[in-house]
C-alpha positions in Angstrom: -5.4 70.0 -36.7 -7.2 73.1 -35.5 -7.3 73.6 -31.1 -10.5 73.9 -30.4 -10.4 77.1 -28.2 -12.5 76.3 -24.8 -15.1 78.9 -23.5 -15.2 80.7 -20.0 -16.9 78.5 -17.6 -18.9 82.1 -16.8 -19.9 82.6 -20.5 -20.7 79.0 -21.0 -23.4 79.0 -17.9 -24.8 82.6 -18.9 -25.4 81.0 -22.6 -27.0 78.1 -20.8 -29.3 80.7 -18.9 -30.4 82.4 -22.0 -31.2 79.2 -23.3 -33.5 78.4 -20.4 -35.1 81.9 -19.3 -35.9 82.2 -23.7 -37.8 78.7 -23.0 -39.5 80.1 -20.1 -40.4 83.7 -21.1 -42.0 81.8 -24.3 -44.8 81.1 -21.4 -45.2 84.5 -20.5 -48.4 86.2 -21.1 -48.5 88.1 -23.7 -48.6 91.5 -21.6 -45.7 90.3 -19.5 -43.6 88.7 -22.1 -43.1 91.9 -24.1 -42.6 94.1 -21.0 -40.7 91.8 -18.5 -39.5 88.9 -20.1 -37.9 90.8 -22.7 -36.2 92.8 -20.1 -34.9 89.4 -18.1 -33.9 88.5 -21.9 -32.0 91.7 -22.7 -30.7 91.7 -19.3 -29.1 88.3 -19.8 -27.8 89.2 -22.9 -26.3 92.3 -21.6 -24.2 89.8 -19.3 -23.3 88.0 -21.2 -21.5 91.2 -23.5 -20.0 92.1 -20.3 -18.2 88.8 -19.8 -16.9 89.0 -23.2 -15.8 92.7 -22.9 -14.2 91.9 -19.3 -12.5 89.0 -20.9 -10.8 91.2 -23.7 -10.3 93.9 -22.0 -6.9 94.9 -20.4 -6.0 94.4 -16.7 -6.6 98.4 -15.7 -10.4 98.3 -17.8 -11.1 94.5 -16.0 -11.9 96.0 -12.9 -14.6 97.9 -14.6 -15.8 95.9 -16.9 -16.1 93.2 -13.9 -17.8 95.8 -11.8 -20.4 96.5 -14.4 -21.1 92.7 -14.8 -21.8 92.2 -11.4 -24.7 95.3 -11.7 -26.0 93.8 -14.5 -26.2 90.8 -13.0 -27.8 91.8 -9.9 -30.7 93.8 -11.9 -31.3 90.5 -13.7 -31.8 88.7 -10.7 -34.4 91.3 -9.4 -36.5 90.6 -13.0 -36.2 86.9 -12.2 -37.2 87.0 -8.2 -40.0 89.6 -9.9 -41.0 86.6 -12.4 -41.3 84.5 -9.7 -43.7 86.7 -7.6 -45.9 87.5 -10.3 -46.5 84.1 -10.9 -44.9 84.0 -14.9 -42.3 81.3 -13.2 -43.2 78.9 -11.0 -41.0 78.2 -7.7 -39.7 75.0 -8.4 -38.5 76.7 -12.1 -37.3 79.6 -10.1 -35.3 77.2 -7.4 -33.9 75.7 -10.6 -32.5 78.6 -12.1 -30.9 79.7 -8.7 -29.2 76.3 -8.5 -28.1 75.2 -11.6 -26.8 79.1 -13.1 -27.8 82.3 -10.7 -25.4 80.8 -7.4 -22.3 79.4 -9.5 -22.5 82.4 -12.0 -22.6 84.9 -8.5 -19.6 83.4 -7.0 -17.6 83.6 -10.3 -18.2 87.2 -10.7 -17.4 87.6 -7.3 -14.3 85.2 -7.8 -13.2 87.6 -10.9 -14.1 90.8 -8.9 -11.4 89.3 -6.2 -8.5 87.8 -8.4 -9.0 91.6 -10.7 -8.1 93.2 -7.5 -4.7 91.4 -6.9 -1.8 93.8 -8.3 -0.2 90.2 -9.1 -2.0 89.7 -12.1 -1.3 92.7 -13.7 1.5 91.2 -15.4 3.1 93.5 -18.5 3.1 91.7 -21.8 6.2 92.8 -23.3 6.2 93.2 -26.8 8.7 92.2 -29.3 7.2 94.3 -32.4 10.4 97.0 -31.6 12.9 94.7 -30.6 
């Protein structure tokens, strides 16, 4: 029987958040849903690349990777506090987002950003290919 292979909690609550914020930018008008809700959308997306290239990549390119996810994810967080101010989201919508994906998905990053920065988990995978 095939193992299932289990997805990063990180990626699994950024898929969530696309899920939600397309539901919600669906409600935009039609001015802002081409212009900022696309951006949120894109930006989300962009994320959610990230984790998977930070995930792959190797310990020295992690740090980087990890660094530009936490950019990322601080722009999309502007477009969603600017949602919120315009009016396209309401405040209880916005609170939601905030509890449910923007906090955990924060202190992951910053979680990764920390463990990334240990010299202990840059452990060499030896390879047998030559042996």
């Amino acid at each position: 029987m095939k193992e299932e292979k289990k997805e990063a909690p990180i990626y699994l609550k950024f898929y969530l958040l696309i899920k939600e914020l397309d539901k919600m930018v669906e409600n935009f008008p039609k001015h802002q849903k081409y212009t900022l809700g696309n951006q949120t959308l894109e930006m989300a997306w962009d994320c959610i690349d990230l984790v998977i290239e930070a995930n792959n990549a190797s310990f020295y390119q992690k740090k980087h990777k990890i660094s530009e996810l936490s950019d990322c994810f601080d722009k999309l967080k502007i477009r969603l506090r600017m949602s919120q101010e315009l009016g396209l989201i309401s405040t209880g919508q916005f609170a939601h987002i905030q509890s449910e994906y923007m906090s955990e998905i924060g202190e992951m990053i910053g979680g990764w950003w920390k463990w990334s920065l240990d010299p202990k988990n840059n452990k060499k995978i030896i390879s047998y290919e030559y042996i």
